[in-house]
C-alpha positions as CSV (number, residue, x, y, z in Angstrom):
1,X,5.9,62.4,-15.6
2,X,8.6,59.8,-16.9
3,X,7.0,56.2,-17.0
4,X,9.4,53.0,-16.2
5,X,9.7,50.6,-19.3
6,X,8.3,47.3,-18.5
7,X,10.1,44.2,-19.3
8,X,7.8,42.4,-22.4
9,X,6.6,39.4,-21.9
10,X,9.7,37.8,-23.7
11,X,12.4,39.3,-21.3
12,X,10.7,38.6,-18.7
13,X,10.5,34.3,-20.1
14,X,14.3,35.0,-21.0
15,X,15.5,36.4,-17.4
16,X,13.6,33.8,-15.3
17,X,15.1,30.9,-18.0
18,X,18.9,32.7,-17.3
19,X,18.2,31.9,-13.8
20,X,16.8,28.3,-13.6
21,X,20.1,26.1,-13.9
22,X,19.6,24.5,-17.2
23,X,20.9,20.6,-15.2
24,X,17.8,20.9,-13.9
25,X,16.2,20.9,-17.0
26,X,18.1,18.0,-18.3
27,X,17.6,16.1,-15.7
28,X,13.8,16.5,-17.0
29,X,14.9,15.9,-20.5
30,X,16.6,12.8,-19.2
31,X,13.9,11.1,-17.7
32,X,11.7,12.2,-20.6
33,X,13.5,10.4,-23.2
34,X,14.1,7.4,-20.6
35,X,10.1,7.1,-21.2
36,X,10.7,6.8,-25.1
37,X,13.6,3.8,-23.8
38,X,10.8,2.0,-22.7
39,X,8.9,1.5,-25.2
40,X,11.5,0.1,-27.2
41,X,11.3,-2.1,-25.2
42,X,8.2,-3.3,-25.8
43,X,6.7,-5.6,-27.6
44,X,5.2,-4.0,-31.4
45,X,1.4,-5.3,-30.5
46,X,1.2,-3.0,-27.7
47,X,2.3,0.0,-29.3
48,X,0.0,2.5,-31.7
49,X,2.4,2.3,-34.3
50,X,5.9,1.1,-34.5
51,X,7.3,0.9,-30.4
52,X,10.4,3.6,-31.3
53,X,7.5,6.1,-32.2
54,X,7.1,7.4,-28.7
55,X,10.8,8.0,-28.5
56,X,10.9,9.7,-32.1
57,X,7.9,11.6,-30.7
58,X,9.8,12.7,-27.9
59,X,13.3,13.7,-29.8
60,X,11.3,15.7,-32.2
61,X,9.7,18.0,-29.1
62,X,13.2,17.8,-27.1
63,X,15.1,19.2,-30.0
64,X,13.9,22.5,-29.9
65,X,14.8,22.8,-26.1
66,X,18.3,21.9,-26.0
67,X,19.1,23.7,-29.2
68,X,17.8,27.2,-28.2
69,X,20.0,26.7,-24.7
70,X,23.0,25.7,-27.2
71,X,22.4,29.0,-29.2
72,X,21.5,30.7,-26.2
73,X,18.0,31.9,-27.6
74,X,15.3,30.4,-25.2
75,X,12.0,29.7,-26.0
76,X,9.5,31.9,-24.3
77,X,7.8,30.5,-21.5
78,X,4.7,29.9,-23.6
79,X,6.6,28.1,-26.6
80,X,8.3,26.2,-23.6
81,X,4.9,25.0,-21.6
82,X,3.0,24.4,-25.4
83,X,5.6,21.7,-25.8
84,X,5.7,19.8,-22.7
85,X,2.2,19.7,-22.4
86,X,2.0,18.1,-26.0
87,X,4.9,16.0,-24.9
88,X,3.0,14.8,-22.2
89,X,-0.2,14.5,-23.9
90,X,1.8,12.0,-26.6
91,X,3.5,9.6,-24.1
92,X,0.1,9.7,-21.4
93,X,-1.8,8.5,-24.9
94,X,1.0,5.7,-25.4
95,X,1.3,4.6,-22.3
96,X,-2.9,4.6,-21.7
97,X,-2.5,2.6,-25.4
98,X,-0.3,-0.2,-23.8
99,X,-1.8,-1.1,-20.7
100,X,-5.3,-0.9,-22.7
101,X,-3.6,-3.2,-25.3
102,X,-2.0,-5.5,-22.6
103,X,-5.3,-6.4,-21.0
104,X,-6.9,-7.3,-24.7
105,X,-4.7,-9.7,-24.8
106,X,-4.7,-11.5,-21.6
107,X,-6.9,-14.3,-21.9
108,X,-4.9,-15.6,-25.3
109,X,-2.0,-15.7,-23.0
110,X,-0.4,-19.2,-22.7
111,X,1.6,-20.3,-20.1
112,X,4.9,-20.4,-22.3
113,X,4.5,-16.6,-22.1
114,X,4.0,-15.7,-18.4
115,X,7.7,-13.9,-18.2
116,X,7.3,-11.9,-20.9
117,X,3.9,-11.0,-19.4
118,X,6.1,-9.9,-16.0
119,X,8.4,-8.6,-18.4
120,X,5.4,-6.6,-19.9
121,X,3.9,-5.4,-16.9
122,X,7.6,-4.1,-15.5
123,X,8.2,-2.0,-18.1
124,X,4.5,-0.4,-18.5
125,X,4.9,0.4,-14.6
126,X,7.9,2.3,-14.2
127,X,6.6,4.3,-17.6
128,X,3.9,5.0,-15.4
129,X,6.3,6.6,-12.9
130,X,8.6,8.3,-15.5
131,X,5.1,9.9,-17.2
132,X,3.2,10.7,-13.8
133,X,6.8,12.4,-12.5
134,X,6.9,14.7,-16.0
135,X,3.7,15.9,-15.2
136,X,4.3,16.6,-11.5
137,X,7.2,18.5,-12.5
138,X,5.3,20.5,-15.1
139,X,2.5,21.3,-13.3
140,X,3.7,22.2,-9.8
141,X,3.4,26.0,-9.5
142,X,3.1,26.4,-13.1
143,X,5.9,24.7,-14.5
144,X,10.0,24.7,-13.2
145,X,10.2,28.5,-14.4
146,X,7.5,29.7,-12.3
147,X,8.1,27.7,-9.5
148,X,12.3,29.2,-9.5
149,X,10.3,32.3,-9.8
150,X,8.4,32.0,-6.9
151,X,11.0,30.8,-4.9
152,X,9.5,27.5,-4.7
153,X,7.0,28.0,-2.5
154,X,4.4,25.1,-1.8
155,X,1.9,25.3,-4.7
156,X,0.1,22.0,-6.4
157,X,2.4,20.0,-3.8
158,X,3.1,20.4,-0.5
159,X,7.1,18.6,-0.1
160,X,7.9,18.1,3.8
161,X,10.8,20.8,3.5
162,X,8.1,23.0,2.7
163,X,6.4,22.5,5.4
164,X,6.9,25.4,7.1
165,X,7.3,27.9,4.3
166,X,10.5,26.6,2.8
167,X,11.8,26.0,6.3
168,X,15.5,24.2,4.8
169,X,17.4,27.2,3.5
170,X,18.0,27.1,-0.5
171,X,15.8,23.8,-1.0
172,X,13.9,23.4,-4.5
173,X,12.4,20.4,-5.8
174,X,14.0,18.6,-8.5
175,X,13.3,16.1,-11.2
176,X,14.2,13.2,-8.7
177,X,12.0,14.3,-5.6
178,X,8.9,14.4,-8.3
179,X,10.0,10.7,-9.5
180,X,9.6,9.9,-5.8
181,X,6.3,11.1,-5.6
182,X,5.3,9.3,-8.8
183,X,7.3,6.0,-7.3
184,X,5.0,6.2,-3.8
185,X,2.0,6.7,-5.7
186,X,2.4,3.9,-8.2
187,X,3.8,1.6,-5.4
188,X,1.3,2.8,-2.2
189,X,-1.1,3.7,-4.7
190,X,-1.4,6.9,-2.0
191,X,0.7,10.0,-1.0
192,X,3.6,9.1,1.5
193,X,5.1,12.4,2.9
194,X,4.4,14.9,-0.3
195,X,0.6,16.2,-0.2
196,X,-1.4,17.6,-3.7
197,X,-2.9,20.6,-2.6
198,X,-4.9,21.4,-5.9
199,X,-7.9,19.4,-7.9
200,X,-5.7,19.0,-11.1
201,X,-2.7,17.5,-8.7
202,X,-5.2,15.3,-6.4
203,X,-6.5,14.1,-10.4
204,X,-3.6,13.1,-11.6
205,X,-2.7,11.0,-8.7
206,X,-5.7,9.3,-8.8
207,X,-4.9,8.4,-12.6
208,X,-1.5,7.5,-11.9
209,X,-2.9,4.8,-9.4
210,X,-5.3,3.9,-10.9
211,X,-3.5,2.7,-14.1
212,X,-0.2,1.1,-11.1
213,X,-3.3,-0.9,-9.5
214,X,-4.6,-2.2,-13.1
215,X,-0.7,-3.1,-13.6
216,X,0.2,-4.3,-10.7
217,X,-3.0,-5.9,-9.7
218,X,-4.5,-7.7,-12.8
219,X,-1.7,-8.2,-15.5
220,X,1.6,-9.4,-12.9
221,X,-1.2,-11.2,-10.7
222,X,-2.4,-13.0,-13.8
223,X,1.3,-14.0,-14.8
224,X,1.8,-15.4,-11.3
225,X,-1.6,-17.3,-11.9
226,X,-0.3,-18.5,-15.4
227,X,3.3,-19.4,-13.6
């Protein structure tokens, strides 16, 4: 009796990767090196190291990804998830590093230095949106891969077109719908009209406001005190 050939693990990772539009991907990429941005932005005290390190950080894991879609060798799924997770690890570290740093230093904060404290507390807040959306875009349905795979069903998060089952023809999340998400938690500090359906997506949430209501809260609150 003849047997089929199965696909290997790496032509299966190289046929779904030839099907997810790569724009999609930089559109990630994008907003991943937009986190790196804002570091450089501020100031050297509240950085581990020098403040372009994150960005460095975040070239040297990008790299890899762009050029294997420029030589049109992918990295296998596996290669692919290893790195964003490190990614993610590094600039979650960095930006757990600043707001840690920032609150150190509040009470030697003079009055001379409320705006920069506003300034400060800005910048730390929408890299708490950029990071938070990098990891709802990873971790939904296993990653952007699995998820075109899957047709992107409702998996970690439950997006009101997919309500009832993918009920708008064609409709995938992007990059921008998960920025959203992270934008209404960190604002709300609570889901607007996307729902996390799993532990590790109700978690992150939870962290993601957490560290918007320490932000928001405690270090722009005490620059409006100081002002």
């Amino acid at each position: 009796m003849n047997q089929t050939q199965q696909p290997s693990d790496a032509d299966v990772s190289h046929m779904q990767q030839k099907k997810l539009p790569f724009t999609a991907r930089l559109i990630a990429i994008g907003g991943t090196l937009l986190i790196g941005v804002v570091f450089l932005f501020l100031p050297a005290r509240l950085t581990l190291g020098p403040n372009w390190l994150p960005l460095a950080f975040e070239i040297v894991l990008v790299l890899p990804v762009i050029l294997s879609h420029l030589f049109q060798r992918p990295l296998s799924a596996k290669v692919n998830r290893s790195l964003s997770f490190i990614l993610l690890g590094g600039v979650t570290l960095a930006l757990v590093i600043g707001v840690t740093l920032l609150i150190s230093t509040l009470p030697h904060r003079s009055e001379a230095q409320a705006i920069s404290l506003l300034r400060t507390g800005a910048l730390l807040w929408i890299a708490n949106i950029l990071v938070f959306a990098l990891w709802y875009w990873e971790i939904d349905g296993g990653g952007p891969i699995a998820r075109h795979h899957a047709g992107h069903r409702a998996a970690d998060f439950l997006f009101p077109q997919q309500a009832s089952g993918n009920s708008v023809e064609n409709w995938a999340p992007n990059f921008v719908d998960y920025v959203f998400l992270a934008f209404t938690g960190a604002t709300a500090l609570s889901p607007a009209d996307t729902f996390p359906l799993t532990r590790p997506a109700k978690v992150l949430m939870m962290i993601e406001a957490l560290l918007a209501m320490t932000i928001l809260a405690v270090l722009i609150g005490r620059a409006v005190n100081i002002l």
